[in-house]
Structures are given as structure tokens and as C-alpha cells.
C-alpha positions, 0 to 999 in steps of 0.5 A: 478497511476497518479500523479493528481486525473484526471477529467477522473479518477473522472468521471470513479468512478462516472459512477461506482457508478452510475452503482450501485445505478442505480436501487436503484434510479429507484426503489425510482422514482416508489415507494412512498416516505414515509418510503423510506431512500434515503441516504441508499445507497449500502454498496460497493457504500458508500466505493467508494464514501469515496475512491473518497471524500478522493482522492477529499480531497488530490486533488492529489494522491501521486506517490513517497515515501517520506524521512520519508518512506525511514527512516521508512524501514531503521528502520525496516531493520537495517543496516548490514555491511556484508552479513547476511541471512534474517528471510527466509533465502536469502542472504542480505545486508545493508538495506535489500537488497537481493542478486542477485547471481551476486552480491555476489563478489561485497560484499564479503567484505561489504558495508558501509551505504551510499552505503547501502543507495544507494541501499535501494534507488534503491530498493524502486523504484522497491517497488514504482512502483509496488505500483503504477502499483498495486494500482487503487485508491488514496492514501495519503504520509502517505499511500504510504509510509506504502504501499511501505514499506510493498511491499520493505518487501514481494515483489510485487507478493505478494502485486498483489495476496493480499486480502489486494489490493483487499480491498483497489482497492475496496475502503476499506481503513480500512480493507485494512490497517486490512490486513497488521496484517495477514503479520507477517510470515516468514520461518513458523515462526510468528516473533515478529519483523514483528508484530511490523513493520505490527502494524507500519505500520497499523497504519500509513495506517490508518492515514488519515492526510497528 
């Protein structure tokens, strides 16, 4: 995703919807004009036009998860000093770093937070550009930060075979932010702490100011 919103990048939307609206067009040229409604456009053609208004609104689509949304997965995550087994039972760290089998000796005797900090902030990067290669439409602070978030918890396969990114690449913001709601599983358990970090979450998605 590119940093600004291009000029190509608005004139690949707009061929888009004009794809779509095409015929409804031809048809309002054949047919008289009394009893028409001209501003009933397609219901898919109505959602990319919101998604290009609101990437045209922020002029530019952000690309990198800011402190707040390194503070909000500190939050969710909490700081562990030793090695500890997450709710679907991988070996982690600090703020929810997983474990490479390589790594297990260099925190056979724990870390300490700024270390932790070090590695959340490694880890945010992998979560950030797989948000980035993934999603195709603009998306504000508050946005990618949710997005980056959610992804740093379930991974990027599933962020790339999620409902949820078929929604929002279709520029239905509002569902897409609905999808996160479904995300609350772990070990095939539904876990309280994951229902508040979706609710959170959800609702900072659907935040529409900067």
C-alpha cells in the first residue's frame, strides 16, 4: 500500500465503479426520466465510493502503526519476564513474542521489558507489512493500528484467508470492523480476555476520525 493516496490508485477506483454503474447509466439515457432514481446506485458501487471518499478525506493512507498502537498491543499482551505458554500453547515471551525453536537458550533466564520492547517492536513489523501487502484500500491511524494489532494476535494466514479482509478490500468498512467479533477463540476455548481485545478493538476500527 502506498504511502499517498496516488492519482493512479483514484483513477483505478473510479474505472472500477464506473465498471459497475456502466449499465445503470445506459439504461437512465434510454428510458424517460420521470420515475427514475438516479442517485440509487449499486450497493457494491455505494461501498467503493465511501472507501475512495474516505481515503480522498485522510489524502494519504497510512503505512506504519504509530506509539498508541504499539501501546494498545502492549496492553492486550502484558509483559512476562520468563518464558510462559500462550492460550494455544506455544512457547512466549515478554510481549507476546513466540518462540523460535532457536531462541529458546537466549531466554533461558528471561528478559527484561526494554528487551521485550525491542522485540514487540520487531514483531510489529512482520504484523505491519502484512497488513500493508494485504490490505488494497486506504485505511486511517486508528485503523491500521486495530488492523496491525489483530494481525500481531492471529497471524498474517489468517488476516489473508479472513472474511474480514475480503470485506474491507471490498470497501466495507463497517462489516469489516464486524468481523473482528468472530476472532475470540483459542485452544477451542472462547476466552474473555480475547472478547475484550476484538471489542477494543472494533471499536477503534470503526473510529472514523483521525
Amino acid at each position: 500500500m502506498n504511502t499517498n493516496l496516488s492519482l493512479s490508485t483514484v483513477k483505478n477506483q473510479f474505472t472500477h465503479i464506473w465498471e459497475q454503474i456502466k449499465p445503470w447509466v445506459e439504461r437512465l439515457i434510454q428510458q424517460p426520466l420521470e420515475g427514475l432514481r438516479p442517485w440509487s446506485l449499486p450497493q457494491d458501487s455505494q461501498r467503493r465510493l465511501e472507501s475512495l471518499e474516505q481515503g480522498l478525506h485522510h489524502n494519504r493512507a497510512v503505512t506504519e502503526v504509530n506509539q498508541n498502537g504499539i501501546n494498545l498491543i502492549k496492553k492486550f499482551e502484558g509483559f512476562r519476564r520468563q518464558i510462559y505458554r500462550d492460550a494455544a500453547g506455544h512457547p512466549t515471551i515478554g510481549y507476546g513474542h513466540l518462540i523460535k525453536a532457536n531462541e529458546r537458550h537466549t531466554f533461558i533466564n528471561g528478559i527484561n521489558q526494554s528487551q521485550a520492547t525491542e522485540l514487540l517492536k520487531q514483531d510489529v513489523q512482520h504484523a505491519q507489512q502484512a497488513v500493508n501487502e494485504l490490505v488494497k484500500v486506504p485505511l486511517n491511524q486508528k485503523q491500521f493500528n486495530a488492523l496491525t494489532s489483530f494481525t500481531y494476535n492471529v497471524g498474517k494466514n489468517n488476516l489473508a484467508s479472513s472474511t474480514l479482509l475480503k470485506k474491507l478490500n471490498a470497501g466495507q468498512y463497517n462489516e469489516a470492523g464486524l468481523e473482528l467479533r468472530r476472532w475470540v477463540h483459542a485452544g477451542g476455548e472462547k476466552l474473555p480476555g480475547l472478547i475484550y481485545r476484538r471489542q477494543v478493538e472494533m471499536e477503534l476500527f470503526r473510529d472514523t476520525g483521525h
